[in-house]
Each structure stands twice: as C-alpha cells, then as structure tokens.
C-alpha positions as CSV (number, residue, x, y, z in Angstrom):
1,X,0.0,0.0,0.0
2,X,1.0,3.2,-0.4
3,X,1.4,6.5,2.1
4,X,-0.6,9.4,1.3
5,X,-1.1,13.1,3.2
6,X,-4.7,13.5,4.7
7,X,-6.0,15.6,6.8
8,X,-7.5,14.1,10.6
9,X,-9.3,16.0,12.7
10,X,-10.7,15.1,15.8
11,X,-13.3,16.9,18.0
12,X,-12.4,19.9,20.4
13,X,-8.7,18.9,18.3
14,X,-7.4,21.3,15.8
15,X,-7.0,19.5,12.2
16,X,-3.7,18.0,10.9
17,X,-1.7,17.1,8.2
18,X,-1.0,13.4,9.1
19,X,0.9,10.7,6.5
20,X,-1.4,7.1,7.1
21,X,-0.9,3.9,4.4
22,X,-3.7,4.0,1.6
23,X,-5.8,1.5,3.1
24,X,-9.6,0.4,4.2
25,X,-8.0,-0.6,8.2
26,X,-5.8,2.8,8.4
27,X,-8.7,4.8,7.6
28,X,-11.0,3.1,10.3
29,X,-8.4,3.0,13.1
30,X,-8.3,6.8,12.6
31,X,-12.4,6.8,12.5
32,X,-12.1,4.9,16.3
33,X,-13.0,1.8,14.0
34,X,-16.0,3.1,13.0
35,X,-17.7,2.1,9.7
36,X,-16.4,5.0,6.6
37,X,-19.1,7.4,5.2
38,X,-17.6,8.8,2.7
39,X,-19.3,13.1,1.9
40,X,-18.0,14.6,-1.0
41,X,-17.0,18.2,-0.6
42,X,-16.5,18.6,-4.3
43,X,-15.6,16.9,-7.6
44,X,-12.0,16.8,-6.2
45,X,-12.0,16.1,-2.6
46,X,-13.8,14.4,-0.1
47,X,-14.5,13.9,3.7
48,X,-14.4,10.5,5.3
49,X,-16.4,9.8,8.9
50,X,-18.0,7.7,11.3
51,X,-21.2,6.8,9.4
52,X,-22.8,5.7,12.9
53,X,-21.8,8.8,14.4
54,X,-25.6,9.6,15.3
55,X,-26.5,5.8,16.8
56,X,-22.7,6.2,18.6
57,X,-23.4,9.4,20.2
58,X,-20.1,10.2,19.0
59,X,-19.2,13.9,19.8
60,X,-19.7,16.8,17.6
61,X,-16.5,18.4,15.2
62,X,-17.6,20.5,12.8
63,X,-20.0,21.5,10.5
64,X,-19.9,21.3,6.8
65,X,-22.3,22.8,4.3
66,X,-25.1,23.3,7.2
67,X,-24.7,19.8,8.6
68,X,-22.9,19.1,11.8
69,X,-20.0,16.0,11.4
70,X,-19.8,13.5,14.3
71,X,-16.6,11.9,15.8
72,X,-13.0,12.1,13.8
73,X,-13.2,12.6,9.8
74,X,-11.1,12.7,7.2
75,X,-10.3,14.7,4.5
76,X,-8.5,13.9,1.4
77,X,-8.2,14.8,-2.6
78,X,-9.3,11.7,-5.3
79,X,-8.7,11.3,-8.8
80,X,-10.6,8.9,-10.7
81,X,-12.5,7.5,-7.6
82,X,-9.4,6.7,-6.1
83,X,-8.1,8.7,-2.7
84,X,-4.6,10.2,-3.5
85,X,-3.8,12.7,-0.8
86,X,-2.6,15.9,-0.7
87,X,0.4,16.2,-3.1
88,X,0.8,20.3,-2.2
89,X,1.4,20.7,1.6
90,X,0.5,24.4,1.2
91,X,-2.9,23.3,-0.2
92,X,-3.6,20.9,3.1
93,X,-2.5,24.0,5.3
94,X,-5.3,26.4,3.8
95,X,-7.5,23.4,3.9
96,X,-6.4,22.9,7.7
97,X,-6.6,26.8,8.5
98,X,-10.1,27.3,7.1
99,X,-10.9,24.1,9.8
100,X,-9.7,25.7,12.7
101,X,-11.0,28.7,12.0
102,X,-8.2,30.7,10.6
103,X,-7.5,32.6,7.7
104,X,-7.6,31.1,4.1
C-alpha cells in the first residue's frame, strides 16, 4: 500500500496534516474503528467519517455545508474515484486553516 497526506481531525482537536498507508484498516483505526461514510465536498476532494456517528453518540467536530459531522473525519483529494492525498502541503495547510477557524 502506499502512504498518502490527509487531513484528521478530531473533535475539540485542531485539524492535521497526518501521513497514514492508503488502506480500508488505516482509515478506520483513525475513525475509532467506525464504519467509513464517505461526503463529497466537491468533484476533487472528499470527507471521510464515522457513518454511525448519530447511533454512537459520537461527539460533535464540525459543521460542513449546514450539517454538523460527528466523531474524527477525514479529508483527502481523489482522482478517478481513487483517494490520492494531498500532493501540495501548502494546499492541506489552507484546507487545515479554514478548519480551525483561521484565515484562508
């Protein structure tokens, strides 16, 4: 498998630029183990979470296009269905300012 760039965040935790193997396991363990819902943000990117976050009374993190996200999530660019990280480090630091309420 291969190592890709994502970004994790978990709740009252600011979001980070994290390295994790490409892989169905890595992406649960940092869900807590939970099963992946996978929300696309756009065409280009999109936001992994707990998809039992409501039945887990999981915790809330932060709210996305009017709806609140539950637990630790995700984010990462695809290509072709496929999730290939974040190949521009400055692009996951806007992307990780913009989730802690910074400037973009």
């Amino acid at each position: 498998m291969s190592i890709i760039r994502v970004i994790h965040k978990r709740p009252t935790f600011d979001a980070e630029i994290i390295e994790v193997e490409d892989s169905l396991e890595a992406f649960r363990a940092l869900l807590d183990g939970g099963y992946l819902e996978a929300v696309r943000l756009s065409s280009e990117v999109v936001l992994y979470c707990d998809e039992d976050g409501i039945a887990n009374d999981l915790p809330p993190n932060c709210i996305f296009n009017g709806t609140m996200i539950l637990g630790p999530l995700i984010i990462t660019p695809i290509r072709d269905g496929r999730d290939i990280g974040f190949v521009d480090r400055r692009h996951a630091e806007d992307v990780c300012r913009q989730l802690n309420g910074g400037p973009t």
